[in-house]
C-alpha positions as CSV (number, residue, x, y, z in Angstrom):
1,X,135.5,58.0,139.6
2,X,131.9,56.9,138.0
3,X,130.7,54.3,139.1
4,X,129.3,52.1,136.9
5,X,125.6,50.2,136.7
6,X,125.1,46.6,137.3
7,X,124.7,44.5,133.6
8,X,121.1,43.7,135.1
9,X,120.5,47.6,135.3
10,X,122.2,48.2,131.8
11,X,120.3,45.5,130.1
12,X,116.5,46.7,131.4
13,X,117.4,50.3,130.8
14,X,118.0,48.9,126.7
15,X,115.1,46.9,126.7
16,X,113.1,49.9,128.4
17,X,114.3,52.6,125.5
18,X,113.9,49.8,122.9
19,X,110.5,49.2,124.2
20,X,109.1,52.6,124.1
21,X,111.2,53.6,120.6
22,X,109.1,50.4,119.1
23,X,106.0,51.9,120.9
24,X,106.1,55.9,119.7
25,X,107.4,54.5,116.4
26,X,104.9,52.2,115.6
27,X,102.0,54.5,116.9
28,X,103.2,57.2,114.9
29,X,103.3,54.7,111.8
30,X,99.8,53.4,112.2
31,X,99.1,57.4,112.6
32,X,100.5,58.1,109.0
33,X,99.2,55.2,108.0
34,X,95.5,56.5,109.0
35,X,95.9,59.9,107.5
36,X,97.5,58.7,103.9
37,X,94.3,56.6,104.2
38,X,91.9,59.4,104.9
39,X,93.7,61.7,102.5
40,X,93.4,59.3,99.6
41,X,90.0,58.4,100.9
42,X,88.9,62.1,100.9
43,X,90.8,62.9,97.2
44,X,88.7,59.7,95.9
45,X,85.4,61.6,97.3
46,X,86.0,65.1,96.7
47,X,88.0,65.1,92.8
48,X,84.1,64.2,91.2
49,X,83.0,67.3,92.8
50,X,85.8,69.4,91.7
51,X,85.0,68.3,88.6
52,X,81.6,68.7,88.0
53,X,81.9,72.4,90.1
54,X,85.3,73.1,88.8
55,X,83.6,76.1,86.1
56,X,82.3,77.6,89.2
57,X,85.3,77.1,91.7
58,X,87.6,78.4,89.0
59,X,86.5,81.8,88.5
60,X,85.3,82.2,92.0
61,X,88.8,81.3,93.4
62,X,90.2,83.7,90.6
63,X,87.5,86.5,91.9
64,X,88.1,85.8,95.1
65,X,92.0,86.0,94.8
66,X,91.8,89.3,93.0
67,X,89.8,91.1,96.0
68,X,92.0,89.4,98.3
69,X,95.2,91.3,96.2
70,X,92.9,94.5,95.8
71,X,92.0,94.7,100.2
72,X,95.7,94.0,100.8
73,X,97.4,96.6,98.2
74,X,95.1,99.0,99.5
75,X,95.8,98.5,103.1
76,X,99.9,98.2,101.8
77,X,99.3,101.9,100.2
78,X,97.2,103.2,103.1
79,X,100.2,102.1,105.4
80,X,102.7,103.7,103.1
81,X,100.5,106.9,103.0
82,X,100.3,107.2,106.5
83,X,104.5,106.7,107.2
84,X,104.6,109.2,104.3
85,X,102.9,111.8,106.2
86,X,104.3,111.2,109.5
87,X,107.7,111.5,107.9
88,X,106.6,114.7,106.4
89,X,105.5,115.8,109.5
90,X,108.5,115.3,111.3
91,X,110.5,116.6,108.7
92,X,108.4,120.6,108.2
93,X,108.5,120.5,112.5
94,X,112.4,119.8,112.2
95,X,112.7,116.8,114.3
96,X,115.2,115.2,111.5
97,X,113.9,112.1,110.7
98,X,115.8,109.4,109.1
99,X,116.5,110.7,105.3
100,X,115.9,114.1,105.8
101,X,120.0,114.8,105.3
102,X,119.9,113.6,102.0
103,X,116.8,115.0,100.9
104,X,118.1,118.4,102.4
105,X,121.3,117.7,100.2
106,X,119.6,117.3,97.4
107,X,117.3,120.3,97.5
108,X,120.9,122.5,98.3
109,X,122.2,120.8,95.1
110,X,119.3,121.8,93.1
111,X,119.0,125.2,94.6
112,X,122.4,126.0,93.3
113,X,122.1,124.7,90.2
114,X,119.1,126.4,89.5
115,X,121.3,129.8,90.7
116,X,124.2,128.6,88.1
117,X,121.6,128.2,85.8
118,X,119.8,132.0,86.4
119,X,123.7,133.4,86.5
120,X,123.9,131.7,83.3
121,X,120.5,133.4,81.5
122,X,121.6,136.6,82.5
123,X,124.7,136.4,81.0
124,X,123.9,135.1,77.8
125,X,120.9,137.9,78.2
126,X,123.2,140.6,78.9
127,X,125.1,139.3,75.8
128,X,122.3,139.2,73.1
129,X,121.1,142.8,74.4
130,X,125.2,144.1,73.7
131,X,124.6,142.0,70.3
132,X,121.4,143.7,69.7
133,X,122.4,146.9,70.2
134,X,126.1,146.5,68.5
């Protein structure tokens, strides 16, 4: 069994959450209402000097942009290098690391086709020589 407020209690405990709603709410209103000001404020400011400097910015943000790439490709291919060799490393010590089943099923595959193929040469070899000599 709950047991229920007074009406006194219920109506200050409304009047209490509608009082602090109304007070976050409109302080966060007058806050967007400051920064839309200061962002059009700052745009009115700043778009004459992006415009006079814009042949500079352009290309320096283009240059700028292309070392950025060029540093982060290199460290991307440096990384990849380096798990290359550790894999390769784990793999010629034998510890078996993930991959090395397939790559050693595809070397056995190409080892025996490379035999088929030699068993193959010999034959036609042995072949030509009986044609040769026939």
């Amino acid at each position: 069994m709950q047991i229920q407020p007074r009406p006194e209690q219920q109506l200050s405990r409304q009047v209490a959450k509608t009082t602090t709603a109304v007070t976050v709410g409109g302080s966060l209103m007058v806050l967007s209402g400051l920064t839309l000001a200061a962002t059009v404020i700052g745009l009115a400011i700043a778009t004459p000097l992006l415009v006079i400097f814009s042949p500079i910015l352009v290309p320096a943000v283009i240059t700028v942009g292309l070392i950025l790439a060029g540093f982060l490709a290199t460290g991307g291919f440096g990384a990849t290098a380096s798990f290359v060799f550790y894999w390769m490393y784990r793999y010629v010590t034998g510890k078996h690391p993930i991959g090395a089943s397939k790559i050693d099923y595809a070397r056995d595959k190409i080892a025996h086709a490379a035999h088929d193929v030699k068993e193959k040469a010999e034959q036609l070899g042995h072949q030509a020589g009986q044609q040769i000599k026939g």
